[in-house]
TIKE-534553 format. One record per residue (C-alpha): residue number from 1; residue in one letter; x, y, z. Coordinates in nm, 2 decimals. Layout:
<lovos>
+-----+---+--------+--------+--------+
!   k ! r !     px !     py !     pz !
+-----+---+--------+--------+--------+
! NUM ! A !      X !      Y !      Z !
...
+-----+---+--------+--------+--------+
</lovos>
This chain:
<lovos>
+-----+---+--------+--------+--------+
!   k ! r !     px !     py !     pz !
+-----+---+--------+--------+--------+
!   1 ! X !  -4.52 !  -1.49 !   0.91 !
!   2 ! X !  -4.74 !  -1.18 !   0.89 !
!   3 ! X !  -4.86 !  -1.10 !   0.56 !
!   4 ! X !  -4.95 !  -0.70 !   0.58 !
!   5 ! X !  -5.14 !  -0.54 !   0.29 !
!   6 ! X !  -5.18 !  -0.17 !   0.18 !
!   7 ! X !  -5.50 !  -0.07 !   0.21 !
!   8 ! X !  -5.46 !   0.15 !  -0.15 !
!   9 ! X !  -5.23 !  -0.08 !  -0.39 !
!  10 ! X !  -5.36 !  -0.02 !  -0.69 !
!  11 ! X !  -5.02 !  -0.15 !  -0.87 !
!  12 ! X !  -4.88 !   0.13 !  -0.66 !
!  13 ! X !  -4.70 !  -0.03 !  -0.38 !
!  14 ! X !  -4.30 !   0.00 !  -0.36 !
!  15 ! X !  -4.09 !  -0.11 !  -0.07 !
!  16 ! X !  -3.71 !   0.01 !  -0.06 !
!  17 ! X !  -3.52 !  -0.21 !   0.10 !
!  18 ! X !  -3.19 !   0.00 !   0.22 !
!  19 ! X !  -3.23 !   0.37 !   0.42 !
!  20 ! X !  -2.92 !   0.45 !   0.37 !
!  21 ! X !  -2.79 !   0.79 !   0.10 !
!  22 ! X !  -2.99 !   0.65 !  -0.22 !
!  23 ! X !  -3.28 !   0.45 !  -0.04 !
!  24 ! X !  -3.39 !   0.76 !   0.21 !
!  25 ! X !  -3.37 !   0.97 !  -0.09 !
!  26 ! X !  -3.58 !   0.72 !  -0.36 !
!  27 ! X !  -3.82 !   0.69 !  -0.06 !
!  28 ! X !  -3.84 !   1.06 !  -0.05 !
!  29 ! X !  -3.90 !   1.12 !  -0.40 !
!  30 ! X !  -4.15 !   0.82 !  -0.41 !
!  31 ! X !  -4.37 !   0.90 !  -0.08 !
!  32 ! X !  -4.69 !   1.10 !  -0.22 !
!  33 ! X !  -4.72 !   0.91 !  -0.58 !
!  34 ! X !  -4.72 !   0.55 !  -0.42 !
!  35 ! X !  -4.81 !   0.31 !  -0.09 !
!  36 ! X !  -4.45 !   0.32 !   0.04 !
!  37 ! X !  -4.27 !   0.12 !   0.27 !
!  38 ! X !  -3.90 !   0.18 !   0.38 !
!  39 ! X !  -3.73 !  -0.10 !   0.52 !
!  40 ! X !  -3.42 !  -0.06 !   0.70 !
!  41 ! X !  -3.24 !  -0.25 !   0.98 !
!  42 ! X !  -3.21 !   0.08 !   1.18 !
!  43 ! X !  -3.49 !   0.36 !   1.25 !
!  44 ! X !  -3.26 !   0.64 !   1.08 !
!  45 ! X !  -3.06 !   0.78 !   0.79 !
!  46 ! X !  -2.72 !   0.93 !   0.81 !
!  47 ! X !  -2.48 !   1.15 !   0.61 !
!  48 ! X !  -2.22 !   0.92 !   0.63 !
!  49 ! X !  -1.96 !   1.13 !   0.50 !
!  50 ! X !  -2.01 !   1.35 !   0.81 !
!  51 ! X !  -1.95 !   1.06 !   1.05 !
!  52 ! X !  -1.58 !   1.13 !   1.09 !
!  53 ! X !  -1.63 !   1.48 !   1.15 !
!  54 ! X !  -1.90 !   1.38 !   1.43 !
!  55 ! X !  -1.61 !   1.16 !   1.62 !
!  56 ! X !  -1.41 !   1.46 !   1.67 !
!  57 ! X !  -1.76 !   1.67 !   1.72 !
!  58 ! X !  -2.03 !   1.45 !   1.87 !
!  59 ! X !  -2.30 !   1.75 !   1.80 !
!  60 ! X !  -2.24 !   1.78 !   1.42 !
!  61 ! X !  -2.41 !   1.42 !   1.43 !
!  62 ! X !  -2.76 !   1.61 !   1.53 !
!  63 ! X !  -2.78 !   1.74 !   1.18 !
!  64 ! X !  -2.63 !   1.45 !   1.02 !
!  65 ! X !  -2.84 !   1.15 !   1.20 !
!  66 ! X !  -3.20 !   1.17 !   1.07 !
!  67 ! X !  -3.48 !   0.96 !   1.18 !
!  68 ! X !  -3.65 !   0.82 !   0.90 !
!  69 ! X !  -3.99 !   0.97 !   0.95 !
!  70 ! X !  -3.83 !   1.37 !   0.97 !
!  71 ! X !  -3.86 !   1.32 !   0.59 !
!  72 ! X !  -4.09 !   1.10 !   0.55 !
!  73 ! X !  -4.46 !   1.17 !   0.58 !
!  74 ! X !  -4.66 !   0.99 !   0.42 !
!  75 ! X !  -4.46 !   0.61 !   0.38 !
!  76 ! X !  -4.40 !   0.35 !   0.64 !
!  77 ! X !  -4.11 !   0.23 !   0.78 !
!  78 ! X !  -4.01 !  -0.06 !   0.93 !
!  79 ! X !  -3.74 !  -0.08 !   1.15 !
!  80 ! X !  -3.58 !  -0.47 !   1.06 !
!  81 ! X !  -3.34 !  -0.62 !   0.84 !
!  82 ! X !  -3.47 !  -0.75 !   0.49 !
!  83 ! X !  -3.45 !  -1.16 !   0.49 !
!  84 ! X !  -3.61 !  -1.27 !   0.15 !
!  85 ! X !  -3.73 !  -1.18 !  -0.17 !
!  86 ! X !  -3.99 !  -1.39 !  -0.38 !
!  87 ! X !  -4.14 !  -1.24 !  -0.69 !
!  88 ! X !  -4.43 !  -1.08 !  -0.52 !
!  89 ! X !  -4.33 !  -1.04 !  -0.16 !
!  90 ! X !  -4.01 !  -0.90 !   0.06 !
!  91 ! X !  -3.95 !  -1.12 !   0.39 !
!  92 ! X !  -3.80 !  -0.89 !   0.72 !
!  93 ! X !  -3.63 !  -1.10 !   1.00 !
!  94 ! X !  -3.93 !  -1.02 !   1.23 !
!  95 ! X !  -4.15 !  -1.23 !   1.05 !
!  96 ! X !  -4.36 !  -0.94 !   0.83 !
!  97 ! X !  -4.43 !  -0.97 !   0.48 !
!  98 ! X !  -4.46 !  -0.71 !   0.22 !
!  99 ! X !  -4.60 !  -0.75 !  -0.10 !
! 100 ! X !  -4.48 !  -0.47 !  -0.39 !
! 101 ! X !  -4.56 !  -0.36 !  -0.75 !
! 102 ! X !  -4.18 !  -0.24 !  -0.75 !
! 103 ! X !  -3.85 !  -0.29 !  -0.56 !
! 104 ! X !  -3.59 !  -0.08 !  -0.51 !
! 105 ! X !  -3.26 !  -0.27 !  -0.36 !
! 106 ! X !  -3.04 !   0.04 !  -0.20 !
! 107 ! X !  -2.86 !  -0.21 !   0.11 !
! 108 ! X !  -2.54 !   0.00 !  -0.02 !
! 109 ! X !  -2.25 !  -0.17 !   0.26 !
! 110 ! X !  -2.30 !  -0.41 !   0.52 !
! 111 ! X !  -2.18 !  -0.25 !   0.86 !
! 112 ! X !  -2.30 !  -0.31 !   1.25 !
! 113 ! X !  -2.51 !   0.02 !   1.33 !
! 114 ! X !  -2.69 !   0.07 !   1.67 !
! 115 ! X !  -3.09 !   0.05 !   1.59 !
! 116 ! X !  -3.18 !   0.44 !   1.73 !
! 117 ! X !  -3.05 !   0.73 !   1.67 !
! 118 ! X !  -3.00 !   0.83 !   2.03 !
! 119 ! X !  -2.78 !   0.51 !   2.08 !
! 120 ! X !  -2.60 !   0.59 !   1.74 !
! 121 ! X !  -2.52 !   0.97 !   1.89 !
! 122 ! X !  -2.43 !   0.81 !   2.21 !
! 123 ! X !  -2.17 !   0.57 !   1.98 !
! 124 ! X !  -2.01 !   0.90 !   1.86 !
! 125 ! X !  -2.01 !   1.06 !   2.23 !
! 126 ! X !  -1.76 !   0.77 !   2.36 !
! 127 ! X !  -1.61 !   0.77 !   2.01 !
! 128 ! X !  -1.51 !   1.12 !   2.10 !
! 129 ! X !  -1.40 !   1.04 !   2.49 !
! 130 ! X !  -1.19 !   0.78 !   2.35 !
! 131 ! X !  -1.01 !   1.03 !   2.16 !
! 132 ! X !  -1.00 !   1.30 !   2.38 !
! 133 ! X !  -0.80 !   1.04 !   2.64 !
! 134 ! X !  -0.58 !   0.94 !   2.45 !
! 135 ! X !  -0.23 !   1.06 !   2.33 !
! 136 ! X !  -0.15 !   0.86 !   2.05 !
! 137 ! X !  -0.40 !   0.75 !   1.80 !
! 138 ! X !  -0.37 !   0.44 !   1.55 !
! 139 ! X !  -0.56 !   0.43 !   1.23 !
! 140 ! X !  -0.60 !   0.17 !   1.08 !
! 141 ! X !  -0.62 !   0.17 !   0.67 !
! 142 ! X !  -0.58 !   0.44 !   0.45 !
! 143 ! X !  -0.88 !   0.46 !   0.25 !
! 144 ! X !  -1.09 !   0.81 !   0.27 !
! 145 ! X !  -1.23 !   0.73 !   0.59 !
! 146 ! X !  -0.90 !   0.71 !   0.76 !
! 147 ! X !  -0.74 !   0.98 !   0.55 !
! 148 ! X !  -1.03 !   1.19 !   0.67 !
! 149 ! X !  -1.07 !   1.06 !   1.01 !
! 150 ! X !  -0.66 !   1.12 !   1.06 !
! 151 ! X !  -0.71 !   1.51 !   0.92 !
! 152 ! X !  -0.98 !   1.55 !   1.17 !
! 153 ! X !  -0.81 !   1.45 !   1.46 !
! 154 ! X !  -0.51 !   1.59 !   1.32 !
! 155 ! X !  -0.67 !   1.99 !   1.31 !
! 156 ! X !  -0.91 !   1.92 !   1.59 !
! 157 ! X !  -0.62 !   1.76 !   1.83 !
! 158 ! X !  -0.31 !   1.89 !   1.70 !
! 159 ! X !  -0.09 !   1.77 !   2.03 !
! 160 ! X !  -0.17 !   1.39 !   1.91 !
! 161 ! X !   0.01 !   1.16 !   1.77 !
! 162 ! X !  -0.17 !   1.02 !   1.46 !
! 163 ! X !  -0.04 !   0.70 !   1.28 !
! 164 ! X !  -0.20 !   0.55 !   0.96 !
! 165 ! X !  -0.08 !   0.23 !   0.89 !
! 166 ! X !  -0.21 !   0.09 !   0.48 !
! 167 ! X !  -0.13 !  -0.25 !   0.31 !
! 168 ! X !  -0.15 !  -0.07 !  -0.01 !
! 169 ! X !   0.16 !   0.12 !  -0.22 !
! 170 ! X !  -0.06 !   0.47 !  -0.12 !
! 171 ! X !  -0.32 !   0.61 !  -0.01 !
! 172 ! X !  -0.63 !   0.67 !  -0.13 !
! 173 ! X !  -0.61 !   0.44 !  -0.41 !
! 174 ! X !  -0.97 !   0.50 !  -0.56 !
! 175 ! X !  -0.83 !   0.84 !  -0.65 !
! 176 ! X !  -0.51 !   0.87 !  -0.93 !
! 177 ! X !  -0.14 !   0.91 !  -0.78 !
! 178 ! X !  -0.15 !   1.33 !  -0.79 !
! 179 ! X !  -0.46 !   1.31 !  -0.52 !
! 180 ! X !  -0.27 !   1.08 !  -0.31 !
! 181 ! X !   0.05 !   1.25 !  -0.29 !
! 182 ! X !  -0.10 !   1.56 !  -0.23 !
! 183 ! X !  -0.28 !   1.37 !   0.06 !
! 184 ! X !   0.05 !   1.24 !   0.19 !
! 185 ! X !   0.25 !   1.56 !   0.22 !
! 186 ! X !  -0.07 !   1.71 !   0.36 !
! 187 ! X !  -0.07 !   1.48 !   0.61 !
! 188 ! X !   0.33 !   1.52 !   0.67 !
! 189 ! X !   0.26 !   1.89 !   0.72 !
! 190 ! X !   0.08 !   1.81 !   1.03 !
! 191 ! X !   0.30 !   1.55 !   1.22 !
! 192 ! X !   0.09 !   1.22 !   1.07 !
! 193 ! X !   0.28 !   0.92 !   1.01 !
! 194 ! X !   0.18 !   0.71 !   0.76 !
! 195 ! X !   0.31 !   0.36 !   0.70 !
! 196 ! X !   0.26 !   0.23 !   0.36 !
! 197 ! X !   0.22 !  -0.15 !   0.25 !
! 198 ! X !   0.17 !  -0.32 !   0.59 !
! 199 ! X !  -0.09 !  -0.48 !   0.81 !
! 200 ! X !  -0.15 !  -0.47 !   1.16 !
! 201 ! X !  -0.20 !  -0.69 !   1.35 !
! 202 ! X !  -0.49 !  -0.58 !   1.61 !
! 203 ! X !  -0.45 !  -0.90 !   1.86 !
! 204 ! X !  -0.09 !  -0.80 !   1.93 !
! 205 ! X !  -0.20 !  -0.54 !   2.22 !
! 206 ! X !  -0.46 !  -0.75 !   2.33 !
! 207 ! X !  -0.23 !  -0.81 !   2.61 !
! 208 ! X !  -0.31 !  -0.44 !   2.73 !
! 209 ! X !   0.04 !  -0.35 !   2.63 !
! 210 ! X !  -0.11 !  -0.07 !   2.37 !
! 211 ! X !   0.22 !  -0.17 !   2.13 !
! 212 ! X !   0.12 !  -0.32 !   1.81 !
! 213 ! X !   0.30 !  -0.48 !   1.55 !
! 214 ! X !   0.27 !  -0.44 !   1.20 !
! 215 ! X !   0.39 !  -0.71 !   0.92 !
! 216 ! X !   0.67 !  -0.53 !   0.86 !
! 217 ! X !   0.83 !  -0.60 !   1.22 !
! 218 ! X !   0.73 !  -0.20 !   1.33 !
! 219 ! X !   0.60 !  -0.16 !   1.66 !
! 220 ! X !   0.38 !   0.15 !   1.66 !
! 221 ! X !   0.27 !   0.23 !   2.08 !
! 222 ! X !  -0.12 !   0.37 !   2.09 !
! 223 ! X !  -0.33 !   0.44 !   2.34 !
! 224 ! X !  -0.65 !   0.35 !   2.10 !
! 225 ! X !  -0.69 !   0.24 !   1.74 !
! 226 ! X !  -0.97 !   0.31 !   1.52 !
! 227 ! X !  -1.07 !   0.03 !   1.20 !
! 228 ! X !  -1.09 !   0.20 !   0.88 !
! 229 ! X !  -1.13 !  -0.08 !   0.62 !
! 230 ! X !  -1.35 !  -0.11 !   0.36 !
! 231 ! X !  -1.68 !  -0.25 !   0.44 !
! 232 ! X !  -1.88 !  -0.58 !   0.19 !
! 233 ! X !  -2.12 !  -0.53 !   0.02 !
! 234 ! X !  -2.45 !  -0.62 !   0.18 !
! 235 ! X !  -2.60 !  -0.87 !  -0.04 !
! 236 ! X !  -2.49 !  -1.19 !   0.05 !
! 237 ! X !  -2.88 !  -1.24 !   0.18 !
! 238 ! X !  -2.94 !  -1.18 !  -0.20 !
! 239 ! X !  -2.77 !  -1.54 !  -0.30 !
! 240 ! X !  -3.08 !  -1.68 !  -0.11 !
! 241 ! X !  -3.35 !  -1.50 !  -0.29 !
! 242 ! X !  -3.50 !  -1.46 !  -0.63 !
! 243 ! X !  -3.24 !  -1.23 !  -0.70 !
! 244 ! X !  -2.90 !  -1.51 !  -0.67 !
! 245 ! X !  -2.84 !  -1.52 !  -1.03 !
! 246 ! X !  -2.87 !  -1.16 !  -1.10 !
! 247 ! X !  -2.55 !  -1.09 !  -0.91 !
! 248 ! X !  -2.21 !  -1.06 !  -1.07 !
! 249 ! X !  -1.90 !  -1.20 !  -0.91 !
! 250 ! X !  -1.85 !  -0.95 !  -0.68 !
! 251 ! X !  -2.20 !  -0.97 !  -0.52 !
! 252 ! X !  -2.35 !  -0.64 !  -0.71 !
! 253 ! X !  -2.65 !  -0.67 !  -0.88 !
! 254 ! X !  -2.67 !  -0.63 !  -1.29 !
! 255 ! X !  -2.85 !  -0.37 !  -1.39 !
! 256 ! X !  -2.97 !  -0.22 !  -1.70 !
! 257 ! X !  -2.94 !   0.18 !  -1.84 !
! 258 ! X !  -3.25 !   0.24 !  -1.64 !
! 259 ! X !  -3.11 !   0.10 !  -1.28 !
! 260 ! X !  -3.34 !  -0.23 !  -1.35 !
! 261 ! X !  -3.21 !  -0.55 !  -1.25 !
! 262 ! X !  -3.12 !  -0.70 !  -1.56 !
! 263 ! X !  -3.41 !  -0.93 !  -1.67 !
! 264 ! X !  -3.67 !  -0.79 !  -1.40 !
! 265 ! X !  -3.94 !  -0.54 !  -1.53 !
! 266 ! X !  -4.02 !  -0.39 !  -1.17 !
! 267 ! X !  -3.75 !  -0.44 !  -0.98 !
! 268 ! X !  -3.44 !  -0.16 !  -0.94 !
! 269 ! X !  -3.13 !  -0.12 !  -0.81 !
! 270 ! X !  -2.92 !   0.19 !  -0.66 !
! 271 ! X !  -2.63 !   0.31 !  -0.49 !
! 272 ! X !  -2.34 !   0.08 !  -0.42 !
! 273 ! X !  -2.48 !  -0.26 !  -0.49 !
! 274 ! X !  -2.48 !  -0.21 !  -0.83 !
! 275 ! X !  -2.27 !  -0.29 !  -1.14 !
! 276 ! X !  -2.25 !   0.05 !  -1.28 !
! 277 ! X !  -1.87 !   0.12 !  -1.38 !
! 278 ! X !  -1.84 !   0.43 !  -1.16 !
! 279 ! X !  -1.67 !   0.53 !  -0.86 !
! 280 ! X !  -1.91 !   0.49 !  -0.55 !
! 281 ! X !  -1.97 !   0.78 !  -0.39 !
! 282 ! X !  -2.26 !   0.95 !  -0.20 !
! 283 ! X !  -2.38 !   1.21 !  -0.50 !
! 284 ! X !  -2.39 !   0.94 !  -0.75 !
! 285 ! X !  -2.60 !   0.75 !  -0.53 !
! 286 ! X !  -2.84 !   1.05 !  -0.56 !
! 287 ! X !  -2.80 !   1.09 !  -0.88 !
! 288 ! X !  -2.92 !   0.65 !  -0.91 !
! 289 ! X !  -3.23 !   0.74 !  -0.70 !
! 290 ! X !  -3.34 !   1.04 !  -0.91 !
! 291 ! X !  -3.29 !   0.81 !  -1.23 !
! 292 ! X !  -3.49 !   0.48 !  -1.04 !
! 293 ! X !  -3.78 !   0.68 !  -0.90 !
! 294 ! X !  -3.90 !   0.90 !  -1.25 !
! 295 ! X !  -3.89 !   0.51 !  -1.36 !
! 296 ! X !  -4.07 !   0.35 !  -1.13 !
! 297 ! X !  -4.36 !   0.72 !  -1.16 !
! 298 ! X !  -4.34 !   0.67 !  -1.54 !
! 299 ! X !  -4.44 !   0.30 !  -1.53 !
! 300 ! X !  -4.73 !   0.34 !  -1.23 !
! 301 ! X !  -4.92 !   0.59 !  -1.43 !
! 302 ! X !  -4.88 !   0.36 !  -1.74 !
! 303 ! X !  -4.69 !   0.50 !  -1.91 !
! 304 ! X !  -4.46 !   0.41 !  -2.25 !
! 305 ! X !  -4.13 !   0.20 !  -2.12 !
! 306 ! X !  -3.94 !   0.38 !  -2.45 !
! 307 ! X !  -3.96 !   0.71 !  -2.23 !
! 308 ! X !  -3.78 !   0.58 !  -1.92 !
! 309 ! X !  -3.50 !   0.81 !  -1.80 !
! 310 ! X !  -3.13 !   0.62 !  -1.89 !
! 311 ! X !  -2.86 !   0.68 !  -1.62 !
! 312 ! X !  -2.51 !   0.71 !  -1.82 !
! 313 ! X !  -2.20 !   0.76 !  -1.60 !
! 314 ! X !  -2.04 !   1.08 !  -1.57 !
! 315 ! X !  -1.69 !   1.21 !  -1.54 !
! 316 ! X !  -1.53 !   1.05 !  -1.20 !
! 317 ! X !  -1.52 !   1.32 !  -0.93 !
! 318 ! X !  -1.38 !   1.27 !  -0.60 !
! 319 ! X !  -1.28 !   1.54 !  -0.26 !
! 320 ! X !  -1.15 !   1.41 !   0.07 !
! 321 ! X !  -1.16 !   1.67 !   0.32 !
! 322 ! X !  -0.83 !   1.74 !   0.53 !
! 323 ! X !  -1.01 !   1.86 !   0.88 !
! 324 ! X !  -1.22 !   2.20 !   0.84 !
! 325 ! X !  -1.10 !   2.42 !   0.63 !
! 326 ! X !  -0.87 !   2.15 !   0.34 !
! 327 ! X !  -0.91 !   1.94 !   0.10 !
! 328 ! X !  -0.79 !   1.74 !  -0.19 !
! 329 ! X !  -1.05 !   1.75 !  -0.44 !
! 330 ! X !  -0.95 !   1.50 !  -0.78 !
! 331 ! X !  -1.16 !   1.66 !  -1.13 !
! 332 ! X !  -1.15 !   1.52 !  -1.46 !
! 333 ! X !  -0.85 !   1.75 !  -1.57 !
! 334 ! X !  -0.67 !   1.84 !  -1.26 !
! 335 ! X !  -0.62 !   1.80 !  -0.90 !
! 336 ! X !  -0.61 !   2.06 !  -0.63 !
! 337 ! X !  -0.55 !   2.07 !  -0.26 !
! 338 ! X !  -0.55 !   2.34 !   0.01 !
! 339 ! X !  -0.81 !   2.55 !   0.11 !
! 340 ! X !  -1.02 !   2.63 !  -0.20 !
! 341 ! X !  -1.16 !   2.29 !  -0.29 !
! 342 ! X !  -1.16 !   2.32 !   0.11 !
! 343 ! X !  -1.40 !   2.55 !   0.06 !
! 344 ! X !  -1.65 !   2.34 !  -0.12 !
! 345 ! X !  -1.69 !   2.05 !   0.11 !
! 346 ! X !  -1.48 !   2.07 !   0.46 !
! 347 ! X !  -1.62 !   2.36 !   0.61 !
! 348 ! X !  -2.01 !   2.18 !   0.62 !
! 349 ! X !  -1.93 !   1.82 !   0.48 !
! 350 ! X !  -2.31 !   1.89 !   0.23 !
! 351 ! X !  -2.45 !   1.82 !   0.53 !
! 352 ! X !  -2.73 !   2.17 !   0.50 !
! 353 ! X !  -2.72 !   2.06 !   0.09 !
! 354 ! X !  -2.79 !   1.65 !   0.19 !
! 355 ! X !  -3.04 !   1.73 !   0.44 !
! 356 ! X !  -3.21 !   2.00 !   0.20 !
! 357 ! X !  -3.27 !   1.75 !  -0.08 !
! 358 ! X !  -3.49 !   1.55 !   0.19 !
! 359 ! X !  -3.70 !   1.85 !   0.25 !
! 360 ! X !  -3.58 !   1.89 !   0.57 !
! 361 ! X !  -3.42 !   2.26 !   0.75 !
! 362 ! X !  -3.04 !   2.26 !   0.64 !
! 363 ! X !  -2.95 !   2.41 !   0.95 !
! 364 ! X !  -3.19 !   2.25 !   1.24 !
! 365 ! X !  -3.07 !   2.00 !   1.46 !
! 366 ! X !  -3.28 !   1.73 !   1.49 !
! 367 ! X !  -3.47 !   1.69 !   1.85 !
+-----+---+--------+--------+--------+
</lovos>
């Protein structure tokens, strides 16, 4: 193991572990007040809610793919998976070790990702071939990723045939019933069949036949099928670390009204892997590193713990996007569809807004 030290720690070293919507951001936020260090398994940061549009689109993923040090400066990154945590030091699977005044844990899902972001636009090159090929399309689950990936395909390719298949009663089920009917019919007005409250099973056209069965006794023919299930969380390496007993049942970490892991004075949590009672999504994730990193500033220049920022919940707020120009967009007192909540997130996905907020050009594709 390699210990490295900051050359300038002065109680001011923080490592995020996690680059992923709240980690690059806290990093951001944190880079010219401490000695940072960004750990991430992979060397860039994406808009993940432009992923789907990239599939059908391979060069929307120049904007949306960012490598780590466009937006960083002055902080280091380190391109390897977190292993350990001890009460002074974070462990990475290549053997370094990092010592830290403050933690921030922002691992949000665990999910296989190529390690550069040419191999990660490559990914969405074939993704798009594969597409292109093919006739019929299956989608597996119908969470917002394959809602979203379906409209895509759906607008983009409108001579294919699309299939959802869901074990749930609907879809969308993170949003209330009005969303996802208004989802359904959407997806009725453009040929997409959905099946509702079955499985598939994928090994059935392992055989090369491209006909897969469902637990219902369907058979659905596809010439390719794309997996749109929900992803873990990533912190089952947690259960090995300081950290074990600060996570709740479902393997999030406790945290307090300042996004501090219950019982820890300098350690935070943000994004996904926390207990929060919210609906995960992407701006609240912000929203998390804004809170953590006035925090973490307050308490490195000393100052009083009584004036730390609190994070309270707000109202839930959710919109899919239906291809490029729809949407179904769920507020606290009503729920629309069509092309004017289209209008607030299809046409770009906050890709120019997500990429501003990193001080980076909304509208320059990466080299």
């Amino acid at each position: 193991m390699e210990k490295t030290e900051s050359v300038s720690g002065n109680g001011r070293r923080v490592v995020v572990i996690g680059g992923g919507i709240a980690g690059s951001l806290a990093s951001k936020f944190l880079q010219f007040d401490s000695d940072l260090t960004l750990i991430d398994p992979k060397e860039y940061f994406e808009i993940i809610w432009a992923s789907l549009r990239s599939m059908v689109e391979p060069s929307f993923a120049e904007r949306s793919v960012i490598n780590h040090k466009k937006y960083l400066q002055n902080g280091r990154v380190v391109t390897s998976p977190a292993v350990n945590i001890t009460d002074t030091d974070v462990l990475t699977a290549d053997g370094l070790v990092f010592g830290y005044d403050y933690l921030v844990i922002a691992t949000g899902h665990n999910d296989v990702l190529p390690k550069t972001r040419q191999e990660k636009l490559s990914q969405y090159q074939t993704e798009h071939e594969k597409i292109k090929s093919s006739e019929s399309i299956l989608i597996v689950g119908g969470g917002p990723s394959g809602v979203e990936l379906a409209a895509e395909i759906a607008v983009d390719f409108p001579e294919k045939k699309v299939t959802i298949v869901h074990n749930g009663p609907r879809l969308l089920e993170f949003v209330g019933q009005k969303a996802a009917d208004k989802a359904l019919d959407w997806m009725k007005s453009k040929r997409v069949e959905v099946i509702l409250n079955q499985r598939v099973d994928l090994s059935s056209a392992s055989d090369g036949s491209k006909t897969y069965r469902t637990s219902g006794g369907e058979t659905i023919h596809a010439d390719c099928h794309f997996l749109c299930t929900g992803k873990p969380l990533s912190s089952e390496w947690l259960k090995g670390t300081v950290l074990k007993d600060n996570l709740d049942g479902k393997g999030r970490l406790m945290v307090d009204e300042y996004l501090r892991v219950k019982g820890r004075k300098n350690v935070f949590a943000i994004g996904d892997i926390t207990d929060v009672p919210e609906m995960k999504q992407g701006y609240i994730a912000e929203k998390h590193a804004s809170v953590a990193t006035k925090n973490i500033k307050l308490l490195m220049s000393g100052g009083n713990e009584k004036k730390m920022s609190t994070y309270k919940p707000g109202p839930d707020i959710a919109i899919i996007s239906l291809g490029r120009k729809d949407s179904v967009a769920q507020f606290p007192f009503m729920t629309v569809s069509g092309c004017i909540p289209g209008l607030i997130k299809s046409k770009d996905l906050f890709v120019g807004k997500t990429r501003k907020a990193r001080g980076l050009d909304p509208n320059l594709v990466e080299p």
